[in-house]
N, C-alpha and C positions, 0 to 999 in steps of 0.2 A: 273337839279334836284339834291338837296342835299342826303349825303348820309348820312341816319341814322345810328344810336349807341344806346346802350344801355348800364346803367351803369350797374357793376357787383351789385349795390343793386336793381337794377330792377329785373336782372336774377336769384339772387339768394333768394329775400324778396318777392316782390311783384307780382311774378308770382309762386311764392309758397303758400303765402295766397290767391290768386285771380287768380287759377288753368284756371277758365274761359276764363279770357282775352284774346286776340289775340295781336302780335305784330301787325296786317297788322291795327289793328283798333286804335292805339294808333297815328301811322302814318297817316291815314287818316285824323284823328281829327288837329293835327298837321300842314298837308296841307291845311285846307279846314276847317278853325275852324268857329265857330259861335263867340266867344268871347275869346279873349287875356288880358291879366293882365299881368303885372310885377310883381316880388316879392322882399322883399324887402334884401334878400340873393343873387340874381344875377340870380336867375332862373325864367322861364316862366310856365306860367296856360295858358292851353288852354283848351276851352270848346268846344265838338262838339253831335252831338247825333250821337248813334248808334243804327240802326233799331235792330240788332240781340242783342241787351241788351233790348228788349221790350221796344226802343221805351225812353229808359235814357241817359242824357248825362254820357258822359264820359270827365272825367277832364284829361290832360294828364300836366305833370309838366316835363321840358327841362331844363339843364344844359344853361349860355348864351347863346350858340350857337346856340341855338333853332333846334340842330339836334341831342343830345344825351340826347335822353329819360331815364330819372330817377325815376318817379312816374308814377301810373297809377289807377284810382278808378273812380267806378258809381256814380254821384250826383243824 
């Protein structure tokens, strides 16, 4: 099992504007995604739903390594 990360702009930006989120659901979406994209920077989209977002996906965006999580947002 990989071991996740997070950037300091995750920690510091986008769990300050998106108080809600959880790490354990960024990571799940990550493991066990519904849909994967490349981007054209070097980093990963994943899509997964999360029941405790009513039922929305959640986009989660990875550094190459597809183990250090850098974005996170409801689609």
């Amino acid at each position: 099992m990989p071991e996740y990360r997070f950037t300091d702009y995750f920690e510091r930006e986008v769990l300050r504007k998106r108080p809600y989120l959880r790490r354990e659901w960024c990571i799940a979406v990550v493991e066990s995604p519904d849909r994967i994209e490349r981007q054209e920077d070097n980093r990963y989209r994943f899509w997964g739903m999360v029941p405790d977002l009513e039922g929305r996906y959640l986009r989660v965006v990875t550094l190459d390594d597809r183990c250090t999580i850098h974005n996170a947002f409801p689609d």
